[in-house]
Structure formats: C-alpha cells, structure tokens
C-alpha positions as CSV (number, residue, x, y, z in Angstrom):
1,X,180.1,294.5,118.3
2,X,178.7,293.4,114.9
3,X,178.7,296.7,113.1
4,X,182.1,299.0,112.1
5,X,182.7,302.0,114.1
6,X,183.5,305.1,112.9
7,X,185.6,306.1,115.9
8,X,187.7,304.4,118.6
9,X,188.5,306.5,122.3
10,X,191.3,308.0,120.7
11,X,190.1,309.2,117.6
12,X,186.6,310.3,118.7
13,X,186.8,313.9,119.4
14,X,185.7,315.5,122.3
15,X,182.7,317.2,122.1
16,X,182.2,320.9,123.2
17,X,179.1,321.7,123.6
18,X,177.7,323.7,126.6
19,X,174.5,324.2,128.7
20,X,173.9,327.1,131.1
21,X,174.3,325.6,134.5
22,X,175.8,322.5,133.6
23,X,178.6,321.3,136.1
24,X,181.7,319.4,134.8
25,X,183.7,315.9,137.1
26,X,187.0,315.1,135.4
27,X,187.2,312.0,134.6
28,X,189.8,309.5,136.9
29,X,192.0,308.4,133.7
30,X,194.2,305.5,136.7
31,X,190.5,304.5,138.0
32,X,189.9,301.0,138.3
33,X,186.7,299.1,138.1
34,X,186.3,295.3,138.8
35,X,184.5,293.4,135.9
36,X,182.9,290.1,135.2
37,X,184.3,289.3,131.7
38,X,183.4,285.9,131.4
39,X,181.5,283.2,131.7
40,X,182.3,280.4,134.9
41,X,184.6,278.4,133.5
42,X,184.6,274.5,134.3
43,X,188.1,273.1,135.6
44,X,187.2,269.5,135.8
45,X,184.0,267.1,136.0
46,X,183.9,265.0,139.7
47,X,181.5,262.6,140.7
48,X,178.9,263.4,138.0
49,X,179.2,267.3,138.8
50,X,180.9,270.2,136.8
51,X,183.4,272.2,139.2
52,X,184.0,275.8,137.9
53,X,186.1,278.6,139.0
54,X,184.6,282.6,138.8
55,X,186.2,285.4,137.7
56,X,186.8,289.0,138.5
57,X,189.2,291.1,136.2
58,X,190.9,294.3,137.5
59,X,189.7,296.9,134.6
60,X,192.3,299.9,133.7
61,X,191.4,302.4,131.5
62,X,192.8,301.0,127.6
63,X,195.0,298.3,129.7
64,X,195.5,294.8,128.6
65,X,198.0,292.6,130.5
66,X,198.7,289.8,132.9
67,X,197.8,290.2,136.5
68,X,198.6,288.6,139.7
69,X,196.4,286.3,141.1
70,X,194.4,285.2,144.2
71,X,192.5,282.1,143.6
72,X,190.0,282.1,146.8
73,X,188.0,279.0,148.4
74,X,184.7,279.9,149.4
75,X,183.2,278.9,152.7
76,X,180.2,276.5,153.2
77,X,180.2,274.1,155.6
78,X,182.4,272.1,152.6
79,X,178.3,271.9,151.6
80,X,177.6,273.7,147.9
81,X,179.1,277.5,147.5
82,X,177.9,280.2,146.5
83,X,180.6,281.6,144.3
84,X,178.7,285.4,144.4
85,X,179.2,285.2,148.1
86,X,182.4,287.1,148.3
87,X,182.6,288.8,145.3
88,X,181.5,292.7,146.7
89,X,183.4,291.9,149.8
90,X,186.5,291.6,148.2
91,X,186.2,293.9,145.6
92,X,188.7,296.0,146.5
93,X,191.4,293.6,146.2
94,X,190.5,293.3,142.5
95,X,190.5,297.4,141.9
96,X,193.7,297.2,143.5
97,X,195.3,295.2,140.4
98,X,194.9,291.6,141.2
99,X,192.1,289.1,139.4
100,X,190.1,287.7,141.8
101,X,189.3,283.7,141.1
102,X,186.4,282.1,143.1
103,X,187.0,278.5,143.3
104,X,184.5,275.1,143.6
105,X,185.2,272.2,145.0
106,X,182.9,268.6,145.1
107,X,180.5,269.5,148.5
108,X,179.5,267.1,151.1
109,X,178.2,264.5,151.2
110,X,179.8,263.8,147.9
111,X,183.6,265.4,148.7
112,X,184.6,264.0,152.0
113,X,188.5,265.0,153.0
114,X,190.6,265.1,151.3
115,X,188.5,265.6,148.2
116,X,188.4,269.1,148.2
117,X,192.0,270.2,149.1
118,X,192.2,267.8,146.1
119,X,190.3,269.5,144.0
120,X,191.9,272.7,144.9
121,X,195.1,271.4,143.4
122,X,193.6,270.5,140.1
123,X,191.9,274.0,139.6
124,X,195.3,275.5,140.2
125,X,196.9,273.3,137.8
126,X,193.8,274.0,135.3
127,X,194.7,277.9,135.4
128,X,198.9,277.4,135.1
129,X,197.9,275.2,131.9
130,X,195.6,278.4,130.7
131,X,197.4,281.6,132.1
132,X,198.3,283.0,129.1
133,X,194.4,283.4,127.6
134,X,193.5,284.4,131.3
135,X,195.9,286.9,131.3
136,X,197.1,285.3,134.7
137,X,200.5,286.2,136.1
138,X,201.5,282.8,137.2
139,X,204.7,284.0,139.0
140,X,202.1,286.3,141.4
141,X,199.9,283.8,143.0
142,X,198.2,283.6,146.3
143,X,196.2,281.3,147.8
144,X,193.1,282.4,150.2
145,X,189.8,281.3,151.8
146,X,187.1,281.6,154.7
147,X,185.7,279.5,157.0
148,X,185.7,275.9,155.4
149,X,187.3,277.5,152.4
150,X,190.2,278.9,154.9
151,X,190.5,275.0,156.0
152,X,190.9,274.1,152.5
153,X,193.4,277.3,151.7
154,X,195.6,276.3,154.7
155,X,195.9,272.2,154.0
156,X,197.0,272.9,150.6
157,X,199.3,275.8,151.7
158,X,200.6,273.4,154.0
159,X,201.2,270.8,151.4
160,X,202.0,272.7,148.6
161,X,204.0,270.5,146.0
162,X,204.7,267.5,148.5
163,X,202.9,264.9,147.3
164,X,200.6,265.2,150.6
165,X,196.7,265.3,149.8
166,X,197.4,265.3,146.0
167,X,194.9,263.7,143.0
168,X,197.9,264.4,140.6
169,X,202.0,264.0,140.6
170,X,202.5,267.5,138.5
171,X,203.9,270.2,139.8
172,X,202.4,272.6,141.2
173,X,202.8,276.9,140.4
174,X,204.9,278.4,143.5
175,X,202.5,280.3,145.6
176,X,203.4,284.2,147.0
177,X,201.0,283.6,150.2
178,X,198.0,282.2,151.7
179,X,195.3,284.5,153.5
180,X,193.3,282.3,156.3
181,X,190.2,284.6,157.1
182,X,188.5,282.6,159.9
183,X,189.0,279.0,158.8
184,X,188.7,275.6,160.8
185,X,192.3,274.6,162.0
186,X,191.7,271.7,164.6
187,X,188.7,269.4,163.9
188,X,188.8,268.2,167.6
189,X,189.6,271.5,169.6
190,X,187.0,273.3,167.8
191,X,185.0,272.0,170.2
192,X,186.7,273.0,173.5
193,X,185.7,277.2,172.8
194,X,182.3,279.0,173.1
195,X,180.5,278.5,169.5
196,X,177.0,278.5,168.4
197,X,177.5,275.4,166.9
198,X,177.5,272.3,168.5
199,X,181.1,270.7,166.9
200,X,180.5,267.8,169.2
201,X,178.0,265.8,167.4
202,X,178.2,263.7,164.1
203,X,175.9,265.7,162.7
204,X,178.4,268.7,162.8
205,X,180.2,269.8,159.4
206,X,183.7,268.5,161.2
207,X,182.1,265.3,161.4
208,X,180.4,265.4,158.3
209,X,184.0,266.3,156.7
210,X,185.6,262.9,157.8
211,X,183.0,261.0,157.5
212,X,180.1,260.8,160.0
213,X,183.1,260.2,162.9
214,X,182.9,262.6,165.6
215,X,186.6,264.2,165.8
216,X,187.3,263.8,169.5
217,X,186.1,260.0,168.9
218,X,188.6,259.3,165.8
219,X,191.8,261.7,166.8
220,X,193.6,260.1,164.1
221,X,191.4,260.8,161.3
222,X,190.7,264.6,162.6
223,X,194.3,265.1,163.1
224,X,195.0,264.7,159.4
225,X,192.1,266.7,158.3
226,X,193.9,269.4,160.7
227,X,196.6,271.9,159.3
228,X,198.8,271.3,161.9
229,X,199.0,268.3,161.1
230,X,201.1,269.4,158.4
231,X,203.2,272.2,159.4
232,X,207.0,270.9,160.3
233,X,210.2,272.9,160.9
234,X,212.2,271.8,158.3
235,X,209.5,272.6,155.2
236,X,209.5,276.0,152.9
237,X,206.0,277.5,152.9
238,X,205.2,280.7,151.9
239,X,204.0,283.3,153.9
240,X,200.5,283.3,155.8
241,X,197.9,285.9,156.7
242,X,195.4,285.4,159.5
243,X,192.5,287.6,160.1
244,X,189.3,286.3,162.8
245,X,187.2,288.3,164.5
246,X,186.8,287.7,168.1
247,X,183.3,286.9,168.3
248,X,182.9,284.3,165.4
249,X,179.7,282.6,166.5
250,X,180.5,279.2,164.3
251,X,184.4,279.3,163.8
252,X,186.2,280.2,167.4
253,X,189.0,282.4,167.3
254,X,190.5,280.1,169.7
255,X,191.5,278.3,166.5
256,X,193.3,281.0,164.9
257,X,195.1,281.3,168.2
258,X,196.3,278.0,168.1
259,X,197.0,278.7,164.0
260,X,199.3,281.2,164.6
261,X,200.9,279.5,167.7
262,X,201.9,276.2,165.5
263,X,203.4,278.6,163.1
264,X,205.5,280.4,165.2
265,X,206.9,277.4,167.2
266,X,207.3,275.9,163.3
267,X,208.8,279.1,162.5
268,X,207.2,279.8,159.5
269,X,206.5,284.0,158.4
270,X,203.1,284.4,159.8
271,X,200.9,287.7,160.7
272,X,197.6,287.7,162.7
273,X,195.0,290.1,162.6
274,X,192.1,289.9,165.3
275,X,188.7,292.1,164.2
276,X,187.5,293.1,167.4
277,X,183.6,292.3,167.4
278,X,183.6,290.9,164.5
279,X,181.3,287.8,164.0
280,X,181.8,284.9,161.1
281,X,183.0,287.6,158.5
282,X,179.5,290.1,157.4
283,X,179.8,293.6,157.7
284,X,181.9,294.3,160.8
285,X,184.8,291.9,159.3
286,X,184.7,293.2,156.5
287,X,185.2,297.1,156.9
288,X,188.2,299.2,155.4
289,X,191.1,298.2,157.6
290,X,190.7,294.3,157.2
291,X,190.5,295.2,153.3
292,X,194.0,296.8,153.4
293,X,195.8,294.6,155.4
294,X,194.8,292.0,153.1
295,X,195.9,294.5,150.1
296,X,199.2,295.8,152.3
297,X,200.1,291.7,152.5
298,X,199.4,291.0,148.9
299,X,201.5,294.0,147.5
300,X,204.5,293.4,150.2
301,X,204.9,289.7,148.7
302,X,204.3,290.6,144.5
303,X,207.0,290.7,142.3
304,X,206.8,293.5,140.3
C-alpha cells in the first residue's frame, strides 16, 4: 500500500456495534485459502520462447514460512499448456499446506523428446537456485503430472540425477514422490487398448513426440521415450502414485496397468488408484476421494 496505516490486525480493535437481527459466523482463525501471489515467473528462454512456471501459495492466517512443494506438468498432447487448467482441480492440495507450481515445457513441434523431460530438469534446478525468496521447502518436493505431463513426471522420476535425459550435469534436489495421474507409459502399446484416439498413425501425439515415426514402426526410438524404459532393480527412486480412471477415452488404463506392473517386478514403492468411470481426468476424476489420496500420499512422505 502507498499510504500509512493507522492499525495492523492486531492492534485494530474489534468493533462492537450491533443491529437488531443481525446473525454472527466466527471466524476459522487455521483456515486456509490458496492464492495467486505473483506473477509467472520465466525459468529459462528455448527455441525463441519464454518457458514459465505458475504459482499457487497455501495462505494461513498472519503465517509466513517455507512450504513443501509439488511442481506439476500439465497435460497437452506435449502441444502448448494451459497453465490455468489444473489450478481449481487441485486446489485442495494447496489449502492443505503445500505450494502448488505449474510447470511449461517447449511444445511440439518445437520440443520433440527428450526436450521436455529436459526442460523439466532445468525448471527444477531454477526453483532449488531461488527457494529461499519462494519460500520453497527444498527438502519436501514432489514431482507430478497428467496425461502428457504424467509422461513427462514419470521419465524424469525415473531418471532423477543419473545423467539420463539431462540438458545440464548439476545436481538435482532429492524428490519425496512422483504422482502419475493418467499419463502415457508405452508409446507402442498405447495402441493395443480401446481409445478414442487413433495412436496408430503419424499423425498421433506419440508419433508426433518422436518425431513423425509411428511407435510400433521405430520400437527403438518409442522404447526410450517409454518409462519403462528406465526403471531397473538396482536404482533408488522415490515413491510413486498412480491414479486412472477406467474409462479414459484418450490415455487407456491398460497403460497404468502395465505402469504399476514394471514397478512391482522392479520393486520399486508404488500405489495404484483406479477411478471407476472416470474419463481423461474432468469432473468424475477429480471428486473428493482422488483429492485425498493424493493429499494422504503427499503428507505420508513429508518431513516435518
């Protein structure tokens, strides 16, 4: 503000004046709102275009401090994002104490694989370099995304400081979790389930992803744009959350199956959650209990 105040909250003094009929609501002094503080910030410059990262900031009543973090990859097709997209959905994650960060990465046709697991690295790095103005609790991180942004989430789980699909050599902030809500795991069986897409042409985003080459065409190339891919026995990773509804019209659940069955036989900590009748996230997906298994898994794996 640009004038002085006379008062602050504390000092201001309640006022007591009545009115016949009026009706009093006590105030929730622990409530917690979700707030967009600041401006999108830009992590990097790619390919002529400014990538940014979005915030939402957990809001306590006269609180100031660092909180935990999940830094979330948007889905799109790996086309542009729409970094409002998730932002009411997962609300609730921010008013239960964590800062929500929406991250960009280069879209096709511009950011073919690995660009934007890439790019993910670098916006991660961007916010350990900043933490303390952000108020980011660096030791409380989680990774997360859906749909193309899940893909993305999972290859740089799965490559998490090992120099795999890496722009940069420095080191990367240990990660708490990774939360895979409907993402692409297999470019090729993708198109072996029921999907309203058609995941067999070039055309399709898989394709698009590596290239222009149809998956089933150039196994090679699909196989290391495919998480599993990555996942071995004898590598740390941190835990992993999967949530997909059962009647995803453009990502199967077929592919979260076959997530969750590579990480088992890998034996890595893994939970899966299937949203009966759910479709490609909306409404349905995202309803009360999905919210707080993602907020139970979050919580179980923060240090506080």
């Amino acid at each position: 503000m640009f004038f002085d105040l006379k008062y602050d909250y504390t000092s201001m003094p309640k006022s007591k004046a009545l009115s016949n009929g009026m009706k009093v609501i006590k105030g929730d002094m622990k409530n917690i709102r979700a707030r967009i503080e600041r401006e999108d910030i830009v992590y990097q410059r790619k390919n002529g275009k400014n990538l940014r990262i979005r915030f939402v900031y957990p809001d306590y009543f006269q609180e100031q401090r660092k909180y935990p973090l999940v830094f979330h990859i948007q889905g799109s097709a790996w086309l542009e994002q729409n970094l409002n997209g998730h932002l009411l959905d997962l609300k609730d994650i921010v008013t239960s104490g964590y800062i929500l960060a929406i991250v960009e990465y280069l879209p096709l046709p511009f950011g073919k694989f690995p660009s934007q697991i890439e790019d993910a690295k670098m916006a991660m790095r961007y916010l350990q370099a900043h933490a303390e103005e952000l108020m980011i609790d660096m030791d409380n991180v989680f990774l997360s995304g859906d749909s193309s942004g899940g893909h993305t989430a999972l290859l740089s789980w799965a490559t998490w400081n090992q120099s795999l699909l890496d722009a940069s050599n420095n080191v990367l902030p240990s990660i708490k979790g990774c939360i895979d809500l409907y993402g692409v795991v297999d470019l090729v069986s993708i198109a072996d389930a029921e999907s309203a897409v058609d995941h067999t042409q070039s055309t399709s985003p898989e394709a698009q992803l590596i290239g222009g080459k149809i998956p089933s065409q150039h196994k090679d190339d699909a196989a290391k744009a495919s998480v599993s891919y990555y996942l071995h026995e004898d590598v740390q990773n941190s835990p992993l959350l999967i949530i997909h509804g059962n009647k995803d019209t453009v990502v199967p659940f077929e592919q979260s199956v076959q997530l969750y069955e590579a990480c088992k036989k890998a034996n890595k900590t893994v939970e899966f959650f299937c949203v009966d009748n759910a479709d490609h996230g909306g409404s349905v997906f995202y309803c009360d209990e999905v919210l707080q298994v993602i907020i139970d898994f979050l919580k179980k794996y923060t240090n506080r």
